[in-house]
N, C-alpha and C positions, 0 to 999 in steps of 0.2 A: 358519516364521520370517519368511517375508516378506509373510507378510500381517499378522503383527503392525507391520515396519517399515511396509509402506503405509496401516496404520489408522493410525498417528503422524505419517504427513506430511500437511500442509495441501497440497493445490491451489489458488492463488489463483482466483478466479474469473474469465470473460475479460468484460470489461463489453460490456455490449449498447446499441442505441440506447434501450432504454427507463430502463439506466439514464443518460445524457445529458439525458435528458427529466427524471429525477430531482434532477441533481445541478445544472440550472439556478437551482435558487431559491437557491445558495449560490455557484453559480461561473458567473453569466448568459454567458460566451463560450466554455463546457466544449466540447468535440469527442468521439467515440467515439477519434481518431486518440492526440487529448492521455491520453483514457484509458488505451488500450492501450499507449499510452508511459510511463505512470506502472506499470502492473502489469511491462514490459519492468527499468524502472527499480528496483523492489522487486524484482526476482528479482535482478537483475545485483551491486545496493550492500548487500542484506541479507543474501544467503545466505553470503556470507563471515565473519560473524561468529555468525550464529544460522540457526534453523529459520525457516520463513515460520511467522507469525502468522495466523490466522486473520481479517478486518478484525474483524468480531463480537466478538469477544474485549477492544477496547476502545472507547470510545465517541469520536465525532467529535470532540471535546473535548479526548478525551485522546491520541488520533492527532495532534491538533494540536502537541502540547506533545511527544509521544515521539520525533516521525520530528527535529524539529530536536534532541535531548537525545544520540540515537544517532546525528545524522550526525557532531555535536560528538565524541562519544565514539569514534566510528572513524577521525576525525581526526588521532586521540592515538596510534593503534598506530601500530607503523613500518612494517608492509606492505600498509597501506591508507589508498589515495588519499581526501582528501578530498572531501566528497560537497558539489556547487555547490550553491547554493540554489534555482536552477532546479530540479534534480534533487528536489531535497529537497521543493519546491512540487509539482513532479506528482507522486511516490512518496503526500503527504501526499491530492490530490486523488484516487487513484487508491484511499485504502484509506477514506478518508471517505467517498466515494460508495459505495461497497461495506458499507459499515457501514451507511448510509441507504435500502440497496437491502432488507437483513433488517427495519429497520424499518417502513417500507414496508408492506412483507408481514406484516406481524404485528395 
C-alpha cells in the first residue's frame, strides 16, 4: 500500500546551479538561493489545498497564469492566509524553471 501512495506523490525537484544558468534568459537576476525559496514556498502555500504538481505537467505559460488563479482562489477560503505576490513571483519562478529544465533535456 505504500508504494502505491509514494508512486502518487510528486517530489519537487531541488534546483541546481545549472538550472540558474537556465532560467537566466527569462529571469537575468535569478539566484540558486531565490530558487530554492520558491520550491520552500510551493511546498509551504500549496500543499494545504492540493498534491504538489509535477512542474512538467504544465507549461511556463501556463504556470504563469495558474500560480496567480490559485493564489486568488486560496485567498477566498477562511483558513488560508493569502499568498503575497512576492511569494507568488518565486513559487511561479521556481516551477517555470523546472519546466525549462525538462525542456531542456528533451
Amino acid at each position: 500500500m505504500s508504494l502505491l501512495i509514494s508512486a502518487c506523490a510528486v517530489r519537487p525537484a531541488q534546483p541546481t546551479e545549472a538550472d540558474v544558468l537556465r532560467a537566466t534568459e527569462m529571469y537575468p537576476d535569478i539566484t540558486l538561493d531565490q530558487l530554492n525559496q520558491g520550491l520552500d514556498y510551493y511546498k509551504q502555500y500549496c500543499t494545504p489545498c492540493h498534491k504538489l504538481k509535477d512542474p512538467n505537467s504544465e507549461t511556463v505559460a501556463d504556470w504563469q497564469k495558474i500560480v496567480p488563479a490559485m493564489a486568488k482562489k486560496a485567498g477566498r477560503a477562511e483558513d488560508i492566509a493569502d499568498i503575497p505576490e512576492d511569494v507568488q513571483l518565486s513559487i511561479t519562478r521556481y516551477l517555470t524553471t523546472m519546466t525549462i529544465r525538462t525542456v531542456s533535456a528533451q
